[in-house]
Each structure stands twice: as structure tokens, then as C-alpha cells.
N, C-alpha and C positions, 0 to 999 in steps of 0.2 A: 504494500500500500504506500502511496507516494506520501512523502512527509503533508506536503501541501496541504492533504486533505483535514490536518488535527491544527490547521494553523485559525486560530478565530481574531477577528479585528471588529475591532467597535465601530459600529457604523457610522455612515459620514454620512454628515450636512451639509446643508446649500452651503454655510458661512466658509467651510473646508473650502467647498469647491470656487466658490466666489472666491477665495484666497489665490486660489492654482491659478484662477482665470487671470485675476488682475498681477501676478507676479511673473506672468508668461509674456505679458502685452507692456512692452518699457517705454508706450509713449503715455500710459498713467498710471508709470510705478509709485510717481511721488504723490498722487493722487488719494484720498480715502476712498476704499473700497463701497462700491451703492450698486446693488443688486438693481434699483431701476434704472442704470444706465443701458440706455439704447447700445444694441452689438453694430447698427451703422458706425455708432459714433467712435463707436472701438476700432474703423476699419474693415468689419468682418461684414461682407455686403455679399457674397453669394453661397450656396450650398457648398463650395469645394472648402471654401474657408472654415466656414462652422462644422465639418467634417473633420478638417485639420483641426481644429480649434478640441474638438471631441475628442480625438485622438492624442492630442497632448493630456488633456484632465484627465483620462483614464488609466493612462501609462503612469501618470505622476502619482495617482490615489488607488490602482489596482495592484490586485496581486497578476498573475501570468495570465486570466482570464477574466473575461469582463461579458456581460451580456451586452449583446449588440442594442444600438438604440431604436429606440420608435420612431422611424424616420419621418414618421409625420409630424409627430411631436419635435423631432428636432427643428426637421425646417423650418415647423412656425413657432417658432423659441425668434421673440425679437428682443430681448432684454437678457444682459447676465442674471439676473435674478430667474427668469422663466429656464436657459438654460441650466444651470446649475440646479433647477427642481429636476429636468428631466433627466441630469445624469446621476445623483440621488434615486430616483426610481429605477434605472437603470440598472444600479450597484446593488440596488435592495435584493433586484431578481438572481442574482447570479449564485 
């Protein structure tokens, strides 16, 4: 049996993921962290972006496997705060 399976983590919240979001994105590092800021404003204007963007928070707060996301719920995530709910749901299922 692979170690992995006896390894338990406390589960994350938006605040986590709101963290990962805003310390990946260094044009508002210096910035306080606001879950209603718009993802235009962040630069993240089409699907490949906030795919990228997904795939960084995952790598940073998962273990080796991560449930795939609700791609419909991602696409229409237009706020760090809405994101950050949907990869919270995400991480719950896995």
C-alpha cells in the first residue's frame, strides 16, 4: 500500500487559496489580499489563463493528485474569491 494513502491534511480554504492566488500574481504582491477582486483585473482574461492559473493552486496546495475541476464552474469563476470557492470544492472531492 502506497505511503500516500495514510497521509491526512486539514482541509483548505478559500483564505489558503486566495493566498496561493495572490503570491503567484507579483503585479499585487504588495497588494492586500480581496477575494472580490475581479480575475480581468489580475490579467487573467481567457480560459487558457485560469487553467494555468488552476494548475498552479493545485500543484502548490495538493498532494500528487487533485480532482479535476468543474469546468463550468471554472470558466465562470470571474472573481478570486469565486475561484478559490471552486478549487476548495475541488480539493474536498479528491
Amino acid at each position: 500500500m502506497p505511503a500516500e494513502t495514510h497521509i491526512q491534511r486539514e482541509p483548505i480554504d478559500a483564505d489558503a487559496v486566495i493566498d496561493v492566488i495572490w503570491t503567484s500574481l507579483p503585479e499585487v504582491a504588495d497588494r492586500v489580499p480581496d477575494p472580490d477582486t475581479r480575475l480581468d483585473d489580475l490579467g487573467i482574461h481567457g480560459d487558457l489563463q485560469l487553467l494555468e492559473l488552476w494548475d498552479l493552486v493545485t500543484d502548490e496546495l495538493a498532494e500528487r493528485s487533485v480532482a479535476e475541476p468543474d469546468i463550468g464552474e471554472l470558466l465562470s469563476a470571474t472573481t478570486v474569491g469565486e475561484l478559490a470557492e471552486v478549487v476548495v470544492r475541488a480539493l474536498a472531492r479528491r
